[in-house]
Residue frames as a rotation matrix with the C-alpha (Angstrom) as fourth column:
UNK 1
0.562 0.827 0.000 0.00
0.827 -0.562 0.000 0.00
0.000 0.000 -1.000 0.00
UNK 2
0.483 -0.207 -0.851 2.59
0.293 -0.877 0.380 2.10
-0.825 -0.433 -0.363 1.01
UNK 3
-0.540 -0.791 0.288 4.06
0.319 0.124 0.939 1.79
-0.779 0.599 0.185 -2.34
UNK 4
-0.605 0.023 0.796 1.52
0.746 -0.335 0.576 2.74
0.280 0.942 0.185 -4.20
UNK 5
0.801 0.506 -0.319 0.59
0.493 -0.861 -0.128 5.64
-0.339 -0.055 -0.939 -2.64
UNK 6
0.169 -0.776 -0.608 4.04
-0.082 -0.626 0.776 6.71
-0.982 -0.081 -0.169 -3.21
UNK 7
-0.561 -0.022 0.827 3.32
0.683 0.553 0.478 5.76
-0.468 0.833 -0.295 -6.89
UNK 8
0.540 0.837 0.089 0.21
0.841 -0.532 -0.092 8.31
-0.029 0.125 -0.992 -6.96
UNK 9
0.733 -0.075 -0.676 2.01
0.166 -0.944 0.285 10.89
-0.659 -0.322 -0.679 -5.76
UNK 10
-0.727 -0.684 -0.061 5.09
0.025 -0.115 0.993 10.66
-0.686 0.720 0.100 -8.43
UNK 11
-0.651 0.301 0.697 2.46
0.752 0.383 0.537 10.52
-0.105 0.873 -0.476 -11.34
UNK 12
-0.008 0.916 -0.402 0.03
0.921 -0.149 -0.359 12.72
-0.389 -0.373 -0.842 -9.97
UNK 13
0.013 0.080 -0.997 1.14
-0.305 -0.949 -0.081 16.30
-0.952 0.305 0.012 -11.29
UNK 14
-0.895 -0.352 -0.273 2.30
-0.315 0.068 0.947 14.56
-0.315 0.933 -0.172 -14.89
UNK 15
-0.777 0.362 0.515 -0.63
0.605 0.657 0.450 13.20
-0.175 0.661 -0.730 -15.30
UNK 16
0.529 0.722 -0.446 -3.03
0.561 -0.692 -0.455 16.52
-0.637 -0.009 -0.771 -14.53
UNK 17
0.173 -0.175 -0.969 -0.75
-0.343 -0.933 0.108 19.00
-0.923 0.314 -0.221 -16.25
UNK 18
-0.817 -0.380 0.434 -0.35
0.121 0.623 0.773 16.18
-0.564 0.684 -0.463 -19.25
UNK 19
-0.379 0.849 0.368 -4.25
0.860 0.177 0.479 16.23
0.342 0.498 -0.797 -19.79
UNK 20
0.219 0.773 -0.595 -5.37
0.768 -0.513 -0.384 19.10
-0.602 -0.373 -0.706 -18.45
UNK 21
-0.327 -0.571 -0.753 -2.27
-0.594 -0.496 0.634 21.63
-0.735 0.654 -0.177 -21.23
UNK 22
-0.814 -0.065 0.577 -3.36
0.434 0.591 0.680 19.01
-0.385 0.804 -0.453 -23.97
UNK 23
-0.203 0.923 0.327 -6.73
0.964 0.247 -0.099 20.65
-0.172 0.295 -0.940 -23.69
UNK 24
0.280 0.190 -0.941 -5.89
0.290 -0.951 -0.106 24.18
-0.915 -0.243 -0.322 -22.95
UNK 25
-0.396 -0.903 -0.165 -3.58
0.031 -0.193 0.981 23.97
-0.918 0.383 0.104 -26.09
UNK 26
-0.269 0.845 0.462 -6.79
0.950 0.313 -0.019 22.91
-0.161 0.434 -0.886 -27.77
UNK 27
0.436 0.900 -0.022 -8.43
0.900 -0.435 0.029 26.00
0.017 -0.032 -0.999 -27.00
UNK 28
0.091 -0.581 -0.809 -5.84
-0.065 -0.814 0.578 28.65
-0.994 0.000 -0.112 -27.36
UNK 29
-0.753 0.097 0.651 -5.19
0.652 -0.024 0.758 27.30
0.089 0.995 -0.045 -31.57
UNK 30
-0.178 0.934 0.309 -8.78
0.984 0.169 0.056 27.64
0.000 0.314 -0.949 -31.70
UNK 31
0.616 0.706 -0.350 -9.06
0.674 -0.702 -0.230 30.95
-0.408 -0.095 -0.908 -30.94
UNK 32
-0.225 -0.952 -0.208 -5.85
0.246 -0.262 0.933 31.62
-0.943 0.159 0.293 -32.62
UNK 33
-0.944 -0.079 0.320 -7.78
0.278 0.332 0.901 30.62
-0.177 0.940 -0.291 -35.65
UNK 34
-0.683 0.693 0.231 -10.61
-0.144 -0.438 0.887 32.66
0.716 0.573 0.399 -35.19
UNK 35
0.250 0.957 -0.146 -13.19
0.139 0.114 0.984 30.84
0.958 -0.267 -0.105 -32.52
UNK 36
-0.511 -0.712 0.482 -13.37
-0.311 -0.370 -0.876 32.21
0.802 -0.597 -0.032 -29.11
UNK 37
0.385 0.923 0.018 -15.57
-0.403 0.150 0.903 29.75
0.830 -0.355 0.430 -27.42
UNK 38
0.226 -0.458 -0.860 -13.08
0.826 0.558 -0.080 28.39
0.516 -0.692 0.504 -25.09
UNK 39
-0.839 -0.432 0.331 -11.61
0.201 -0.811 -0.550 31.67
0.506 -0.395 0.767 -24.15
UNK 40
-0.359 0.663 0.657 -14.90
-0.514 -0.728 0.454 32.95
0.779 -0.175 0.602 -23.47
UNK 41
0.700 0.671 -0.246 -15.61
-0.185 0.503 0.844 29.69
0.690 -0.545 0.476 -21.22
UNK 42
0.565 -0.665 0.488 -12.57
-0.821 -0.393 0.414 30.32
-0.083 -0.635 -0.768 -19.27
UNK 43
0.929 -0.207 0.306 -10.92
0.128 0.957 0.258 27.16
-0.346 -0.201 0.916 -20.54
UNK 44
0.586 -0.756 0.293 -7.78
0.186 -0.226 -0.956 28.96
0.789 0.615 0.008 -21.99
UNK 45
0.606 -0.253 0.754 -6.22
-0.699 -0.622 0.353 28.34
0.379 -0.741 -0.554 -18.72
UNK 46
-0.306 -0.699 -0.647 -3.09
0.000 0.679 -0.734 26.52
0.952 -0.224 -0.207 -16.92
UNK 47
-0.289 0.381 0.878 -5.42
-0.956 -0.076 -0.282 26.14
-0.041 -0.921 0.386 -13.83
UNK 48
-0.955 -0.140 -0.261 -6.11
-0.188 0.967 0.172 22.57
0.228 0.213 -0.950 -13.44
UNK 49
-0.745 0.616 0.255 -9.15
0.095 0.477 -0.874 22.81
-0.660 -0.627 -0.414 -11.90
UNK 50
-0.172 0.689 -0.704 -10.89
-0.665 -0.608 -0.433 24.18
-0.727 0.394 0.563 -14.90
UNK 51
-0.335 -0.434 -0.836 -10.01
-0.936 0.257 0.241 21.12
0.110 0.863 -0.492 -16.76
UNK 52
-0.869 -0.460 -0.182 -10.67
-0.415 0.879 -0.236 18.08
0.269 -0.129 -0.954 -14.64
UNK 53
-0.026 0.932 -0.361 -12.78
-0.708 0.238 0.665 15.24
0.706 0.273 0.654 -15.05
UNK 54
0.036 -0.086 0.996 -13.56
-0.999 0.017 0.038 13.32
-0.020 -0.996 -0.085 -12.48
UNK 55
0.814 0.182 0.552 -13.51
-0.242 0.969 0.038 10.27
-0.528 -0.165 0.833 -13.94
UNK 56
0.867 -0.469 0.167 -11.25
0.307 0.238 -0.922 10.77
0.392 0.851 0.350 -16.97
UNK 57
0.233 -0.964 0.130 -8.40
-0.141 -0.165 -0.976 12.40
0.962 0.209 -0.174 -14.75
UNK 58
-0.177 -0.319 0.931 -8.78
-0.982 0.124 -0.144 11.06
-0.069 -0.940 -0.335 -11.64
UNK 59
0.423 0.541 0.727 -10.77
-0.654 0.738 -0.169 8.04
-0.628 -0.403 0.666 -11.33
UNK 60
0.994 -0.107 -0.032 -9.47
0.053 0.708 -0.705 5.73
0.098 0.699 0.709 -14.96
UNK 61
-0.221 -0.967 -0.129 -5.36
-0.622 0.242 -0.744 6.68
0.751 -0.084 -0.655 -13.69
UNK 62
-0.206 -0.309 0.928 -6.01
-0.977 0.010 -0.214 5.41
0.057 -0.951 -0.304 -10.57
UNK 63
0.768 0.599 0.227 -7.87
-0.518 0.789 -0.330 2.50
-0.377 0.136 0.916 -11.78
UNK 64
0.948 -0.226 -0.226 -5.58
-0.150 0.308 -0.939 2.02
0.282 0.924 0.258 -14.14
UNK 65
-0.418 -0.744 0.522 -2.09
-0.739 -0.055 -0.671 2.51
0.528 -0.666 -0.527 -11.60
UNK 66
0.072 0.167 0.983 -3.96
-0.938 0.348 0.009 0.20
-0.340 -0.923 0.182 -9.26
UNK 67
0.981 0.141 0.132 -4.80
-0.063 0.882 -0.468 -2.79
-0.183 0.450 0.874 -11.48
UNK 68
0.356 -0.872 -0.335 -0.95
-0.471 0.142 -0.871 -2.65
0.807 0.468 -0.360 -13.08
UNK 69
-0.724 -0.610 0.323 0.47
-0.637 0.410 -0.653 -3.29
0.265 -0.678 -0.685 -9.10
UNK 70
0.291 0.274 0.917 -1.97
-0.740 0.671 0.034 -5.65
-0.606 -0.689 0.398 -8.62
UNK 71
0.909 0.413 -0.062 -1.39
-0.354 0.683 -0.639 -7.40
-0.221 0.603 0.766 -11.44
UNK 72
0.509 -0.858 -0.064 2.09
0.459 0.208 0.864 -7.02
-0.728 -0.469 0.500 -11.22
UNK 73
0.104 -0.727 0.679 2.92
0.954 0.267 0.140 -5.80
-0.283 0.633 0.721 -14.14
UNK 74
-0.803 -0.493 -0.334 4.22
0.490 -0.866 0.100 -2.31
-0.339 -0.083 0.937 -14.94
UNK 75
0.457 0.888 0.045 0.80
0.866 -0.433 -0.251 -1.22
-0.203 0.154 -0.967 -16.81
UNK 76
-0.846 -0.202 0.494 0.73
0.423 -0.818 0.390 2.46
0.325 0.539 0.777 -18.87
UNK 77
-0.219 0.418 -0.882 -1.32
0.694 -0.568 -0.442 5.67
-0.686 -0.709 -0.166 -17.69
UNK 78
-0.915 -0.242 0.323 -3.76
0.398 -0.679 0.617 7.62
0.070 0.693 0.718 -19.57
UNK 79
-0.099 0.741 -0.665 -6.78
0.534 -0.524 -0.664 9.77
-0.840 -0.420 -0.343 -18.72
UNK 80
-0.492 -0.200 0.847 -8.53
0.772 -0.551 0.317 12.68
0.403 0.810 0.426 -20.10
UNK 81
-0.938 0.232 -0.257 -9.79
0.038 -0.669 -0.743 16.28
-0.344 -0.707 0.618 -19.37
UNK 82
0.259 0.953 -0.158 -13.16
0.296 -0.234 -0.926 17.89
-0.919 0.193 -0.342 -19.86
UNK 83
-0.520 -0.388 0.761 -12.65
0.847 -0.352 0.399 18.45
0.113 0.852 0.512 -23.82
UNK 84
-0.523 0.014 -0.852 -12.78
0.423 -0.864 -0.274 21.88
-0.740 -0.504 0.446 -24.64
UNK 85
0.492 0.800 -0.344 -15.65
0.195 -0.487 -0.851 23.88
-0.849 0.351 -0.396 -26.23
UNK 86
-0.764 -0.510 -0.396 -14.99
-0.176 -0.426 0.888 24.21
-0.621 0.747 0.235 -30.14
UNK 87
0.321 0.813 -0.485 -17.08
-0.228 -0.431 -0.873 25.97
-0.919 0.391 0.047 -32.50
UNK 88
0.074 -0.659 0.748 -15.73
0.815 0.473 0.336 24.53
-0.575 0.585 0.572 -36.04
UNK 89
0.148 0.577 0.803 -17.89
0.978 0.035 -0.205 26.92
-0.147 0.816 -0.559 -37.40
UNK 90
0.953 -0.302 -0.023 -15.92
-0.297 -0.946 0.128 30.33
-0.060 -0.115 -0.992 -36.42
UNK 91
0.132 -0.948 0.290 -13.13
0.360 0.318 0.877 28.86
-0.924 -0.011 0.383 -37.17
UNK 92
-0.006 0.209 -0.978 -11.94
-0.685 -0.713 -0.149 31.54
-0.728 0.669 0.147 -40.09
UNK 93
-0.268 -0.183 -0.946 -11.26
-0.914 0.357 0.191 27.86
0.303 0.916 -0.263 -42.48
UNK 94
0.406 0.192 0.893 -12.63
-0.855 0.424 0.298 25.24
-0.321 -0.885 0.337 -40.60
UNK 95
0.988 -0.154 0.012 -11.82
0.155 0.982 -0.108 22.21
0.005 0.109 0.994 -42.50
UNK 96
0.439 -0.895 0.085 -8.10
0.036 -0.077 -0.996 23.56
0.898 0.440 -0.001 -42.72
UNK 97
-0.328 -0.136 0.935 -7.95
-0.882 -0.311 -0.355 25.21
0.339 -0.941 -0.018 -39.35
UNK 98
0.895 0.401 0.195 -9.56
-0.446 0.793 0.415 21.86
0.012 -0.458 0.889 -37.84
UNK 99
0.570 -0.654 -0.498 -5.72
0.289 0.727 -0.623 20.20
0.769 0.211 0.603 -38.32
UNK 100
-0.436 -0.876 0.203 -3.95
0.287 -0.350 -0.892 22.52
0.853 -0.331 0.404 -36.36
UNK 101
0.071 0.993 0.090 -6.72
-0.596 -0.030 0.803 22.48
0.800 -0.111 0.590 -33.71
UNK 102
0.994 0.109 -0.018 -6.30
-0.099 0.956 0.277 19.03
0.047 -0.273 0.961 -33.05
UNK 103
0.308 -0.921 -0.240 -2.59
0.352 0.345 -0.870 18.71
0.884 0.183 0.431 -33.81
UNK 104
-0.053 -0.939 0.339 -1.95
-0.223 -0.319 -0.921 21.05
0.973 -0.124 -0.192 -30.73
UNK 105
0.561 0.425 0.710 -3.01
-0.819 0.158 0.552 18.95
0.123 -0.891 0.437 -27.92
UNK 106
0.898 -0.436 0.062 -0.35
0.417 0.887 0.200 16.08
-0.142 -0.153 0.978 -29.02
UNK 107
0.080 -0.945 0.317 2.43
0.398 -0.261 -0.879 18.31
0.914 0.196 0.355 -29.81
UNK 108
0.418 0.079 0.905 1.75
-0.783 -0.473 0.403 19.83
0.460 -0.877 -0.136 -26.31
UNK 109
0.894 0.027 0.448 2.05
-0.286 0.804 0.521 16.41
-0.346 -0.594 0.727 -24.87
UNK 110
0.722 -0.630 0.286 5.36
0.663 0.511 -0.548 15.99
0.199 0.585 0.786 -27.19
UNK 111
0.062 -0.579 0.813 6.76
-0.169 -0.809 -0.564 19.36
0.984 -0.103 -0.148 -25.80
UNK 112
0.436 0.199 0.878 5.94
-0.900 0.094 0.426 18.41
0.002 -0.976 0.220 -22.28
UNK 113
0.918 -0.364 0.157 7.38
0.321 0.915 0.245 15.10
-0.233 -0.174 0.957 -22.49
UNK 114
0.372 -0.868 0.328 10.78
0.501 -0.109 -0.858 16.75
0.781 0.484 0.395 -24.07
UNK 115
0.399 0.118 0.909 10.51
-0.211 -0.953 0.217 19.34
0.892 -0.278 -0.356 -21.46
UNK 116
0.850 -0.081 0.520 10.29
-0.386 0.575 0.721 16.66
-0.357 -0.814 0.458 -18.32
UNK 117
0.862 -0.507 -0.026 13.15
0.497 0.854 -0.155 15.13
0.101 0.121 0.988 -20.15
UNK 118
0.047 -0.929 0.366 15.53
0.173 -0.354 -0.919 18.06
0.984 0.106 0.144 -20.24
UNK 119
0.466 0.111 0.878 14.50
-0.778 -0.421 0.466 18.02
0.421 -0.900 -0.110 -16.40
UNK 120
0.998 -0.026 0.057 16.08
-0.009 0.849 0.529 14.68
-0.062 -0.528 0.847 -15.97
UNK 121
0.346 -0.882 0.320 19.18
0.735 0.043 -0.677 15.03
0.583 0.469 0.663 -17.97
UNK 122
0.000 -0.583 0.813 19.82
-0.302 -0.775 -0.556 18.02
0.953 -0.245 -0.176 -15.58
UNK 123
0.322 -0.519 0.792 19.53
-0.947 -0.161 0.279 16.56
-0.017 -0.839 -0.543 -12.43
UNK 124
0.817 -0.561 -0.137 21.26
0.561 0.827 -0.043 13.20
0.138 -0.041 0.990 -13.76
UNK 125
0.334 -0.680 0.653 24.09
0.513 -0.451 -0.731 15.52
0.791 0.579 0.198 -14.50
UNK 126
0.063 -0.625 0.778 23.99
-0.449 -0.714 -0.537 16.50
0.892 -0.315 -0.325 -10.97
UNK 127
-0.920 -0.387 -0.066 24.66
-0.218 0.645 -0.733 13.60
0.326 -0.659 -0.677 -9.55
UNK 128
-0.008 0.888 0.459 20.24
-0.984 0.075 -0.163 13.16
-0.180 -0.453 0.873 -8.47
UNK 129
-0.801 -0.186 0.569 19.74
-0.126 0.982 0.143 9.10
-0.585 0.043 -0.810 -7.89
UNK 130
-0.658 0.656 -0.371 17.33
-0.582 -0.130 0.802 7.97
0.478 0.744 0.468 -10.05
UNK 131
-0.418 0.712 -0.564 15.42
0.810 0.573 0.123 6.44
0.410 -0.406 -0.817 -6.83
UNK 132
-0.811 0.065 -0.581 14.57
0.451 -0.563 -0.693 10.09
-0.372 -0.824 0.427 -6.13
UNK 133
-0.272 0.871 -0.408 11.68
0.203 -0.363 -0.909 11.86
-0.941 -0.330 -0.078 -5.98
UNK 134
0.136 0.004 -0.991 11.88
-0.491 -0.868 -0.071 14.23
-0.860 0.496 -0.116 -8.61
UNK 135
-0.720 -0.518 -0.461 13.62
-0.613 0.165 0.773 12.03
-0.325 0.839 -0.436 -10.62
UNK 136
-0.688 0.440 0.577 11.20
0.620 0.770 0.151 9.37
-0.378 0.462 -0.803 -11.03
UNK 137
0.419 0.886 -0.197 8.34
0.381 -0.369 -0.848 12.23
-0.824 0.280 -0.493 -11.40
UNK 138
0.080 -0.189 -0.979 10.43
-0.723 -0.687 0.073 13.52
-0.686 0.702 -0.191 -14.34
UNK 139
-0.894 -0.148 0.423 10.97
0.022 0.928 0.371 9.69
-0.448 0.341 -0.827 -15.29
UNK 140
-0.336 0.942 0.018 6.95
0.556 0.214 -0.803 9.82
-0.760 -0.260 -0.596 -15.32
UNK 141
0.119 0.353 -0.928 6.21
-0.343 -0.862 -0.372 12.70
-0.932 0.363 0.019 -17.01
UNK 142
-0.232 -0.496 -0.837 7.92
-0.873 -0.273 0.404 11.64
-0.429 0.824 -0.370 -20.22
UNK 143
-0.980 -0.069 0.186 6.00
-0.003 0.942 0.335 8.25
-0.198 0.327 -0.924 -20.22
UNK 144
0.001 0.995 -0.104 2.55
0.641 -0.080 -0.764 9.71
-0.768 -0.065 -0.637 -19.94
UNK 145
0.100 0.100 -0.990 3.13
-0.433 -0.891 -0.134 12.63
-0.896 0.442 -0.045 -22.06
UNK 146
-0.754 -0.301 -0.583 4.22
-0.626 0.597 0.501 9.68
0.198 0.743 -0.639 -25.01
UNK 147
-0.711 0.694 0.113 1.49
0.471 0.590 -0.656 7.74
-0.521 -0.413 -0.746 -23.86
UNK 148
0.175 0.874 -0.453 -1.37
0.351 -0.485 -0.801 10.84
-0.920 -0.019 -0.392 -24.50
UNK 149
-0.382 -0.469 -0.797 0.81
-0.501 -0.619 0.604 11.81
-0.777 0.630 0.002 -27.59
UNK 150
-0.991 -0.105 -0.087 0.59
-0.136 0.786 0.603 8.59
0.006 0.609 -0.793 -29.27
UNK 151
-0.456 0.878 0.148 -3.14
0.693 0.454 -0.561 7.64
-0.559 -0.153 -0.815 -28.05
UNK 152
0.325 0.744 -0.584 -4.78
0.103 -0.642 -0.760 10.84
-0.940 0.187 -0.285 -29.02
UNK 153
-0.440 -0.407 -0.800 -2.64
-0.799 -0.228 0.556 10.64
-0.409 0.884 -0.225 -32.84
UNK 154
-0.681 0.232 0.695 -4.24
0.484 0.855 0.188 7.34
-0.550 0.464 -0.694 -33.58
UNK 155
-0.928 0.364 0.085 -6.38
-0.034 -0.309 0.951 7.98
0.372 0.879 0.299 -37.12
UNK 156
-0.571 0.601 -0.560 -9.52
0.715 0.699 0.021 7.37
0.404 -0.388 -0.828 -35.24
UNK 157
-0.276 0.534 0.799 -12.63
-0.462 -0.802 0.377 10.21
0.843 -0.265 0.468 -34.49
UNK 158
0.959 0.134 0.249 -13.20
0.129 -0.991 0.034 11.82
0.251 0.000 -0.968 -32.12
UNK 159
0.763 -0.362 -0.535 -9.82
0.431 -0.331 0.839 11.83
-0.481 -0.871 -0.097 -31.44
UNK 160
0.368 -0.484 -0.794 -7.03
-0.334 -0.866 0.373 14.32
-0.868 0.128 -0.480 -32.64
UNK 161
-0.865 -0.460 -0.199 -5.45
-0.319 0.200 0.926 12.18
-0.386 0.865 -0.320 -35.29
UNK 162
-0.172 0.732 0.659 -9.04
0.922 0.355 -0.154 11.42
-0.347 0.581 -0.736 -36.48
UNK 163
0.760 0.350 -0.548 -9.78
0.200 -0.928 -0.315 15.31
-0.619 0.130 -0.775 -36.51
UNK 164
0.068 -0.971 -0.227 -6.67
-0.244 -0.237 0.940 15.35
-0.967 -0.009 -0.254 -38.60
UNK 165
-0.809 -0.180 0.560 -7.35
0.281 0.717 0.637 13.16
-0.516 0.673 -0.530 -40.89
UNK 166
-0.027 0.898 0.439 -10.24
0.897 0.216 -0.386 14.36
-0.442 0.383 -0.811 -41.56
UNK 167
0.553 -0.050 -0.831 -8.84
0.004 -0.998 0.062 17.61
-0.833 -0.038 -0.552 -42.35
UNK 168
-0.610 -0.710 -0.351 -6.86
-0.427 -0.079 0.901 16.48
-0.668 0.699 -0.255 -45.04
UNK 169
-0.323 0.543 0.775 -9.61
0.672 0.708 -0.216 14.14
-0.666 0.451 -0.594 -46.80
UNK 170
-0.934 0.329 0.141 -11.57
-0.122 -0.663 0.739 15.47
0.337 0.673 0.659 -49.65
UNK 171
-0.462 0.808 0.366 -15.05
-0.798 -0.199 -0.568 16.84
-0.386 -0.555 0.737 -48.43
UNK 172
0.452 0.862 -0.231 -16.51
-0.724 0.505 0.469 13.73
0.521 -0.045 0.853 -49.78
UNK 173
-0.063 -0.321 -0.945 -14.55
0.601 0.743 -0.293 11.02
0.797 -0.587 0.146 -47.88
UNK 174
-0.922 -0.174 0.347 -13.93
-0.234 -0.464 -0.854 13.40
0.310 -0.868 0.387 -45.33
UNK 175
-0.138 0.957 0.254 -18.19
-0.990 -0.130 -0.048 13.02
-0.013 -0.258 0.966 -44.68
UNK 176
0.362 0.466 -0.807 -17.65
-0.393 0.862 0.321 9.37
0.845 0.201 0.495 -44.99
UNK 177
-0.194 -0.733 -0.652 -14.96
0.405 0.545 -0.734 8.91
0.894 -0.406 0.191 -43.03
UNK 178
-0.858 0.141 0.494 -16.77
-0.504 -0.420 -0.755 11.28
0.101 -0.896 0.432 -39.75
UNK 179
0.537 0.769 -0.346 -19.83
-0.418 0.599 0.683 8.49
0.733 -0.222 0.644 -39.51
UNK 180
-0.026 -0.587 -0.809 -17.04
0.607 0.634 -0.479 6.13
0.794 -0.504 0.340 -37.67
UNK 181
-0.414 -0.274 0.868 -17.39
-0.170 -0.913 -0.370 8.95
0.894 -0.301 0.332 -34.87
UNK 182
0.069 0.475 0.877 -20.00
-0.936 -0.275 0.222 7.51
0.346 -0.836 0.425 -32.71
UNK 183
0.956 -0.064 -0.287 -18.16
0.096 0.990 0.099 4.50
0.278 -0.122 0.953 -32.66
UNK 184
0.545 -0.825 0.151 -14.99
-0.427 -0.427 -0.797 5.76
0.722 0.370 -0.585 -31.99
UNK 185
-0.274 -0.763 0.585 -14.76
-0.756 -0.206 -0.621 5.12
0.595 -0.613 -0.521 -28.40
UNK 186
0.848 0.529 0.010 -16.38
-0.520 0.837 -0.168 1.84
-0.097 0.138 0.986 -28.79
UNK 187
0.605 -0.773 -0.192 -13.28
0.069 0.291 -0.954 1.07
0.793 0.564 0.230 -31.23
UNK 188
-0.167 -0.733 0.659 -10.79
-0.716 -0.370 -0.592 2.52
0.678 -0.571 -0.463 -28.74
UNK 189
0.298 0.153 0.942 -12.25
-0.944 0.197 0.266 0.34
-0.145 -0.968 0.203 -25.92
UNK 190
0.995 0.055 0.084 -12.39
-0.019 0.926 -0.376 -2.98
-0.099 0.372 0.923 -28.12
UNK 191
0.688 -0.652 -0.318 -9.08
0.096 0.517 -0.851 -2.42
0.719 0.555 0.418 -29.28
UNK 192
0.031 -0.595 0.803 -7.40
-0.864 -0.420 -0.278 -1.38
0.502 -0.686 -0.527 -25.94
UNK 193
0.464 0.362 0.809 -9.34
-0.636 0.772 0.019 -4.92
-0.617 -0.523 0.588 -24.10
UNK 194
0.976 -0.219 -0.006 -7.64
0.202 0.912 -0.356 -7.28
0.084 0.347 0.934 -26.93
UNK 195
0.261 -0.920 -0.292 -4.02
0.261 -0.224 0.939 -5.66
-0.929 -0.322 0.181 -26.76
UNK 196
0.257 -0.948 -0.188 -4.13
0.909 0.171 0.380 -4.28
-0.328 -0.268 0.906 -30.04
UNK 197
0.913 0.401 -0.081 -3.78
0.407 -0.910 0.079 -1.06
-0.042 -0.105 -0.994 -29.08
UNK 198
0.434 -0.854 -0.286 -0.51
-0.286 -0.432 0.856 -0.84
-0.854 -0.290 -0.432 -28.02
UNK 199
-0.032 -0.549 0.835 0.49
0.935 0.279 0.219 -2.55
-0.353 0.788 0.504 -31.69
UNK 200
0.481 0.355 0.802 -0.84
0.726 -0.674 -0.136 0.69
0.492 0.647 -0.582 -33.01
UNK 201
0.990 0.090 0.108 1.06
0.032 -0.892 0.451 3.14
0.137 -0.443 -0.886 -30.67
UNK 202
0.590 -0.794 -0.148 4.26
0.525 0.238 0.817 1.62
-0.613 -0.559 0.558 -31.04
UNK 203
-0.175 -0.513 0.840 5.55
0.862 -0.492 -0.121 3.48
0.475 0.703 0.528 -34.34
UNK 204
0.587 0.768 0.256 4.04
0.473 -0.582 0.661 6.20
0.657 -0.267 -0.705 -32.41
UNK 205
0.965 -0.090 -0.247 5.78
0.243 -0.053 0.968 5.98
-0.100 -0.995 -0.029 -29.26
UNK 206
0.282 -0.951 0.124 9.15
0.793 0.304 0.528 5.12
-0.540 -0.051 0.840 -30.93
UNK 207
-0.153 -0.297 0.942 9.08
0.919 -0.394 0.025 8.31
0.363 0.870 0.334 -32.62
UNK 208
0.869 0.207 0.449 8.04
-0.194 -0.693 0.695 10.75
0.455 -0.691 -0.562 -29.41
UNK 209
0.797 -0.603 0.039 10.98
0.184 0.304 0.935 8.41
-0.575 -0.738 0.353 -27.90
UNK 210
0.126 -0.721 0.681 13.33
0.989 0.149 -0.025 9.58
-0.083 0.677 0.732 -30.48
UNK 211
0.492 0.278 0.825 12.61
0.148 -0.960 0.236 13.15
0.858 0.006 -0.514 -29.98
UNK 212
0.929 0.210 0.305 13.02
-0.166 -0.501 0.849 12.97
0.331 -0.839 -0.431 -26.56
UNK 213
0.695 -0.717 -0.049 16.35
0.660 0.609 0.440 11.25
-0.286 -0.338 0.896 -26.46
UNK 214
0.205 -0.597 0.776 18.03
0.415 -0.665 -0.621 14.22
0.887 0.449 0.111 -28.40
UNK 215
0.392 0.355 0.849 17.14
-0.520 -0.676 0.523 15.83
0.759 -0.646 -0.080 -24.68
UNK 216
0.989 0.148 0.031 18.59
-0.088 0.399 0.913 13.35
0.123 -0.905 0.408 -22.29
């Protein structure tokens, strides 16, 4: 027990300021590009509390941190926030402006994960064990943040690399290819419960983990 509270607490900021900046980053583009419905709902903010769901960023890590140590095995951490308010339709190009939207909630999570990494490399460099504190929460940071990078790039509505994709499509596939939407997180569940999700996130991963290594 006492171990994984002391688990919670190393994960616990990476995994709010991972999902909670993935969304603000959301809603700053957005209004970059014209729509100011986040701003206006106060979600353009690096306050956490404006962000968190109670199930999606508390309740499914913890689930998800708890099962791994029971099960023994090392187990991966991802959550989400309240998604943020976007209007496509004030968006000044929406089907263009919809890429870069969506793109900047994983590149957030790809800057944060580089970020947490130039935080290790500096206190390896001063001599910090890597059974400390700090270190493991910077250890942390850079596995969740490659974690939310990768998950939320899969091709797949509603999430970011579906909104992507669908930005590039011509407007008639593009209108086929957004039906698959209210199945999306159907798909996501099915393919997370057989294992293969993680087949799909590994070109993913190994390319956030190649970034980040320039930094250690």
């Amino acid at each position: 027990m006492i171990e994984l509270i002391q688990t919670i607490t190393v994960y616990a900021l990476p995994v709010l300021f991972g999902i909670t900046l993935h969304e603000a980053a959301h809603g700053y583009v957005a209004r970059h590009f014209g729509d100011p419905t986040a701003w206006q709902a106060g979600r353009i903010s690096l306050n956490p509390i404006r962000h968190v769901d109670p199930v999606g960023t508390i309740a499914v890590p913890l689930f998800l941190l708890f099962s791994s140590k029971l099960l023994g095995g090392a187990g991966v951490l991802f959550g989400w926030a309240k998604p943020v308010p976007v209007d496509w339709g004030k968006l000044r190009n929406p089907k263009r402006d919809m890429l870069w939207v969506a793109l900047a909630g994983p590149a957030s999570n790809l800057l944060m994960a580089v970020l947490w990494a130039i935080s290790v490399s500096v206190m390896f460099r001063m001599g910090v064990s890597n059974q400390d504190f700090w270190f493991r929460m910077g250890i942390a940071g850079i596995q969740i943040n490659l974690v939310l990078m990768a998950l939320n790039m899969l091709p797949l509505p509603p999430l970011d690399g579906g909104r992507i994709v669908f930005s590039l499509l011509p407007h008639h596939l593009a209108a086929r290819y957004a039906r698959i939407e209210p199945y999306g997180l159907l798909i996501l569940i099915l393919l997370m419960f057989t294992g293969v999700l993680w087949v799909f996130l590994q070109p993913l991963l190994a390319f956030g983990y190649l970034i980040v290594k320039w930094f250690l």
